[in-house]
N, C-alpha and C positions, 0 to 999 in steps of 0.2 A: 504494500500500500504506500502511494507516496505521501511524503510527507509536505506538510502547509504551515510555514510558518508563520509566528502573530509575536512580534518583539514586547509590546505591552511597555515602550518607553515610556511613551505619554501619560498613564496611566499606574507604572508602577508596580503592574499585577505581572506575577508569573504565569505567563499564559499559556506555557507549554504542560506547566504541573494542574493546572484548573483542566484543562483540556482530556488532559491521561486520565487522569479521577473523573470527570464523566464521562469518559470511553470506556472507561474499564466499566463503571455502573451500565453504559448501553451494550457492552458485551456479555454481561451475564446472559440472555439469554441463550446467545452462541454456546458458550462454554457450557450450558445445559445440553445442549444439541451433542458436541464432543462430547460428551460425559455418555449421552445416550449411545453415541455411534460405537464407542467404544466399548461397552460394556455387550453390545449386539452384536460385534465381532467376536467379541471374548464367548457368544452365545455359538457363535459358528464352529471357532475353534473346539468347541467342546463338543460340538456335534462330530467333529472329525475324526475327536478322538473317541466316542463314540464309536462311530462306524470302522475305528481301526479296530476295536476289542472284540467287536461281534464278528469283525473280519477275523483275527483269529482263533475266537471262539469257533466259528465255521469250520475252519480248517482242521481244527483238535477234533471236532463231532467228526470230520472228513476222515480223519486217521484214524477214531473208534471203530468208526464202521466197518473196521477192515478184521477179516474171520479169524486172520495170520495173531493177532493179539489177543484171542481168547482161546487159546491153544490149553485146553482140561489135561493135556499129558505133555510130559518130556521123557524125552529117549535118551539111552545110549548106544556106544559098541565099546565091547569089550578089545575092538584090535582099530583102534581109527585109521591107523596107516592102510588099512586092508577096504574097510566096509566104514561110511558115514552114514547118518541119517538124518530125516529131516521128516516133520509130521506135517500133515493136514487135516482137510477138514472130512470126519470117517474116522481118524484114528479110534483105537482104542486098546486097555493096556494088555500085554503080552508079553511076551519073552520067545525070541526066533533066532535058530542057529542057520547062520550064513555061509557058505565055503566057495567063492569065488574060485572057476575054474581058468575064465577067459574072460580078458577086457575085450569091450565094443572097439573098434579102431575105425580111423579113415581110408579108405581105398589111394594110396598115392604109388604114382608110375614114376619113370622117372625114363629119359631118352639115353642113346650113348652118347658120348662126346662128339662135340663138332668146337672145330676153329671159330675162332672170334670172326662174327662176322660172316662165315661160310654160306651159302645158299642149301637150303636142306631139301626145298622140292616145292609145288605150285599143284594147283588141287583143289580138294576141298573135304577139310575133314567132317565129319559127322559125329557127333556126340552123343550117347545117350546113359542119364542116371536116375533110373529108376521109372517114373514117370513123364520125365522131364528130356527133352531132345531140342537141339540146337545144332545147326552147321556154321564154318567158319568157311570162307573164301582165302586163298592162299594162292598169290601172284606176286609178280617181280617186285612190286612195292612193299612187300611183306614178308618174304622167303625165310628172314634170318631166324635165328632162336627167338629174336626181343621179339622180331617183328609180329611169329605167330604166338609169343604171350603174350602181346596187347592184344591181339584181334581176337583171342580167347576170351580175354577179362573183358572185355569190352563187346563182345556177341552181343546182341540183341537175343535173349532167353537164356539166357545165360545164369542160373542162382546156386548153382550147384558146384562148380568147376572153379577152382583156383591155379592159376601157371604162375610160376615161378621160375628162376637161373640161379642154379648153381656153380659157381667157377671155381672149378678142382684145378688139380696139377695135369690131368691128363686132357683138360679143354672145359668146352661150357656143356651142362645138361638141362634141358628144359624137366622140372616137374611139375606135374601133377597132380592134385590133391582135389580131394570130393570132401564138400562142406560140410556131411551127412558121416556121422559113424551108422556101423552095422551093413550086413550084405547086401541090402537095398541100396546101398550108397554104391555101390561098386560102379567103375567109370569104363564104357564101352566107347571105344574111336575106330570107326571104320574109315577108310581112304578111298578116292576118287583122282587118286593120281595122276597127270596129266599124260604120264609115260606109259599111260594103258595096262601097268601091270599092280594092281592095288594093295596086293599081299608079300611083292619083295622085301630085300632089305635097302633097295635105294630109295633115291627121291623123296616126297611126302609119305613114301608107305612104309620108312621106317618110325614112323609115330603112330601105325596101324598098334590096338592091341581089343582082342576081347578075349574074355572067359570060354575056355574049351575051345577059340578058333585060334585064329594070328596071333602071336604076341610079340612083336617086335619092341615093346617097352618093358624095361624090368620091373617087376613087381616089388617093392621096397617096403609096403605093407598091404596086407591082405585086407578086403573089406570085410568084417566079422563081425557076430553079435556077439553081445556078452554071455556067459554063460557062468549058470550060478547053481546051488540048491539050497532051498529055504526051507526048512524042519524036513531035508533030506527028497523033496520034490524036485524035481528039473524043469527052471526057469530060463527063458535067452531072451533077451531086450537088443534092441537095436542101439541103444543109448546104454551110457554105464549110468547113467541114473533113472533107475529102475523104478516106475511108479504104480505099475498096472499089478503087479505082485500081488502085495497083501493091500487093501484101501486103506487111504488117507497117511500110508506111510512111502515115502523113498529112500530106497537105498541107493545111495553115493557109491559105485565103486571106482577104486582108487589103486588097485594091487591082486596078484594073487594069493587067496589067504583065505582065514575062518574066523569068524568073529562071534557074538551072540550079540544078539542087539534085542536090549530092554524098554520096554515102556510101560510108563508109570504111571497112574494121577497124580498131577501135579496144578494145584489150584494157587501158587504163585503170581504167573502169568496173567490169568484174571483176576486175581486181586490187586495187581499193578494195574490194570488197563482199567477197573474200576476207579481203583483213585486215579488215574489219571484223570477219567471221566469227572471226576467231582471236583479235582483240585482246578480242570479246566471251565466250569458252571459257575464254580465261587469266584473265580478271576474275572469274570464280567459281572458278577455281582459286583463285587467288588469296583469296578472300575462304573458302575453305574450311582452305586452308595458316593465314590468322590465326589462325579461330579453333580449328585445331586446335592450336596453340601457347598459345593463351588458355583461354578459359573451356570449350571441349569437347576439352582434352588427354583423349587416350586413348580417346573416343566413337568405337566402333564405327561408329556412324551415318555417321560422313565419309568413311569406308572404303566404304562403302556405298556411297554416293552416286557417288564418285570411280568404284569399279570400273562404276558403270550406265553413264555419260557415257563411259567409256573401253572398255565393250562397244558402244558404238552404233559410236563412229568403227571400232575392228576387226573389224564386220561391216559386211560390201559390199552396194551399193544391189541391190534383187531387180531380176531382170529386166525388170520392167515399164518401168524407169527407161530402156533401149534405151542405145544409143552405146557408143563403147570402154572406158569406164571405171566402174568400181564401187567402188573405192578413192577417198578424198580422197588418200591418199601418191601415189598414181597422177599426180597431177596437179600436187604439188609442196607439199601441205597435209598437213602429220604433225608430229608430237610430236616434242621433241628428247628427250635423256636425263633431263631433269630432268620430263617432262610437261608444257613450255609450248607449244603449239604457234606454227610454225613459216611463212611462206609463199615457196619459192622461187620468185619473179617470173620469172626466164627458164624453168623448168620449167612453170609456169603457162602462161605463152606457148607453147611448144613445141604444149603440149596444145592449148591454142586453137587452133594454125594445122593440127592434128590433125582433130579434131573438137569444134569450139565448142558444139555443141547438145550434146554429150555430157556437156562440161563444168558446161554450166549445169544439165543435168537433176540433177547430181550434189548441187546446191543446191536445185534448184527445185520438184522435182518431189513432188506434194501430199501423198504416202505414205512415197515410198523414200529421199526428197533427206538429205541428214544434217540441215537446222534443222529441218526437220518430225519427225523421229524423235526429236533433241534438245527442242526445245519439247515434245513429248509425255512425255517422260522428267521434263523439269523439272515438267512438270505434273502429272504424277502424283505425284510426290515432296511439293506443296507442297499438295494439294486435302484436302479433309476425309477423314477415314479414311486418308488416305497415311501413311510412313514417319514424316515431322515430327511431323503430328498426333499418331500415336502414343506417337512418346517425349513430345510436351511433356504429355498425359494424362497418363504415366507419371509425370513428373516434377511435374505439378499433385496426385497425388494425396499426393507424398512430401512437398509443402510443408503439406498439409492435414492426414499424420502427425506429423510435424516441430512445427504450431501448437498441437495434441491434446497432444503431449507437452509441449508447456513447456507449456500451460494446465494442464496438472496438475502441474508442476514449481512452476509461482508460489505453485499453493494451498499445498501441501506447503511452501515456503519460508513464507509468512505464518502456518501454523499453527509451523513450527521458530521460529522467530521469536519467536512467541509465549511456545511453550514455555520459551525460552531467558530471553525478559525476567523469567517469570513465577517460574523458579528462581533469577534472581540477587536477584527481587526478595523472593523466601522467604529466602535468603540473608542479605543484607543485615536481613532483621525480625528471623533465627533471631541472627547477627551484636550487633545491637540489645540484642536480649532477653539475650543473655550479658553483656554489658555493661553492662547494666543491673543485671543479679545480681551480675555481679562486682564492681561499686561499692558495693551492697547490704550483701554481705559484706564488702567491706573497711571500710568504715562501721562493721560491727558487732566487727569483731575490732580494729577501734583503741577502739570504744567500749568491749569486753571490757578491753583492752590498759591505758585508761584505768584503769576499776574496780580492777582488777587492782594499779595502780602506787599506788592510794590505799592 
């Protein structure tokens, strides 16, 4: 704002300190305005942080939901170097003697030596693993070792098939490898050699190889399944991690060898993921209790909120959910008097040696579970057009009133302002000019005075 000055000689009065002292009295209502703007941003802020809490409240309900965390058993093995495991969801407890005979492997070929650079042949090889079949073209521009493992790796149908170079002492070898363990995986290349003869050892056809016909690539691993026995039965997986076995368990293998692999109940696991679940429901409480003490006292909106989150826990999972339980109190999971929730561990237990699948469904399950109805509550709450949005609209448009009104409070202050200079500075001339006159006359009535005394 600029400034207008008023010297106040004439007169005597400090006319820049009279002036500040009724601007300051014409600014209070401004500084009401700031005071308001300010404390409706501080309303925003706090909605933000808001929607960070229920953000990752979401997220925590997002990672309950998952089966992998309420795992009623833990396993072992007696030889890990041999046989690992890992449970899902089916386990249940046992004790299984393991005696790995055969690892699953990759089918990898591998060519003989050729010179850096040498031309190997033109053609067109043919690939086929498993279900899966791809040709590669193979001409002047591409002869060499690199040349046919890019046109390999880079096939169009190609998911199967990896080429690589090896550079020995005796030259380069192009290998071979199938992305697949087990016998399905095994890698079949026929040739189309340009030299007419498809099954020699020259040209493209010394990269000819299939099972029981040509093999002009060395075989440097065999494609094979694994081979195993479980309580002395004969099992082969195509994969060394064995899942279709026994249900909800896999064995890892790892080695040739015997192992016993145990599994237990073990209510641990869901008792961490319970409190998880609880310690992550009080943290937005929590975070709702601040700022309803701070910057959203009195916001309807936390009311809101609270009563959504405390209607999901007081209605029970629907039917779909199956097992004894529909309640989280049911199971040793509820609210104390103050609304923190709670997790009694031997009540938790009880229900597990109850019914554990009933338990878990109560968390797990992708509709009825309580983090899935939670996550969807948070999310609704925090997504565009939700309740958040709305008030911080609300309260975007009250900072955009709020800015309107002091932008016409400041003109109004520069033009008072004005005014004010502009009358003390009449003041002061009008001040002036009296004084002028008044010495005028006194001049004249001492010069009368004078006359007078002659």
């Amino acid at each position: 704002m600029a400034t207008i000055t008023a010297s106040g000689i004439a007169t005597g009065l400090d006319v820049n300190s009279i002036i500040s002292q009724l601007m300051a009295l014409e600014r209070r209502p401004l500084e009401a305005l700031e005071t308001k703007e300010s404390a409706v941003k501080a309303q925003i802020s706090a909605f933000g942080t808001l929607k960070s809490a229920l953000s990752t409240f979401a997220s925590a309900m997002a990672g309950l939901a998952d089966a992998g965390k309420f795992q009623p058993y833990a396993a072992s093995s007696s030889n890990e170097a041999a046989v690992g495991v890992a449970l899902g969801s089916g386990a249940a407890a046992g004790t299984f003697a393991v005696n790995v005979t055969r690892l699953a492997s990759n089918h990898k070929l591998a060519s003989g030596p050729f010179a850096a650079d040498a031309a190997v042949g033109t053609g067109t090889l043919s690939f086929t693993v498993g279900d899966e079949s791809f040709s590669v073209a193979i001409d002047a521009t591409n002869n060499t070792l690199a040349g046919i493992r890019d046109a390999i790796n880079s096939a169009s149908g190609n998911s199967k098939v990896s080429a690589t170079i090896i550079n020995g002492a005796d030259g380069a070898r192009l290998i071979l490898s199938s992305r697949e363990t087990g016998a399905a995986g095994a890698i079949a290349i026929t040739v189309d050699d340009d030299d007419r003869r498809d099954t020699d050892t020259k040209g493209l056809s010394r990269l000819a190889f299939v099972l029981g016909g040509t093999q002009n690539l060395t075989q440097v691993t065999p494609a094979q399944d694994a081979a195993l026995t479980i309580d002395g039965f004969a099992v082969t997986s195509a994969s060394n991690d064995v899942t279709s076995a026994v249900e909800g368990v896999t064995f890892n293998l790892k080695a040739i060898g015997s192992s016993t692999v145990t599994i237990n109940r073990d209510d641990s696991a869901i008792t961490t993921a319970a409190q998880d679940f609880a310690t992550a429901y009080n943290a937005v409480k929590d975070a709702i209790a601040k700022l309803r003490a701070g910057d959203l006292a009195n916001d309807s909106t936390l009311r809101g909120i609270e009563s959504s989150l405390s209607r999901i826990l007081q209605t029970g999972a629907g039917a779909g959910v199956g097992g004894s339980f529909s309640y989280l109190s049911e199971i040793g999971v509820s609210l104390d008097r103050y609304g923190k929730m709670q997790v009694d561990s031997a009540r938790l237990g009880d229900a597990l040696g109850t019914d554990p699948s009933g338990v878990i469904a109560l968390f797990t399950h992708a509709t009825e579970g309580f983090p899935a109805r939670l996550k969807a509550a948070a999310e609704g709450l925090t997504r565009t057009g939700g309740l958040i949005a709305g008030r911080e609209e609300g309260l975007n448009n009250r900072i955009r009133l709020l800015e309107d009104q002091q932008e016409r409070l400041e003109r109004r202050l520069v033009t008072i302002e004005k005014t004010l200079r502009a009358q003390f500075t009449a003041l002061d001339t009008l001040v002036s000019q009296l004084q002028s006159t008044g010495a005028f006359l006194t001049q004249q009535l001492s010069l009368q005075q004078a006359a007078n005394n002659q």
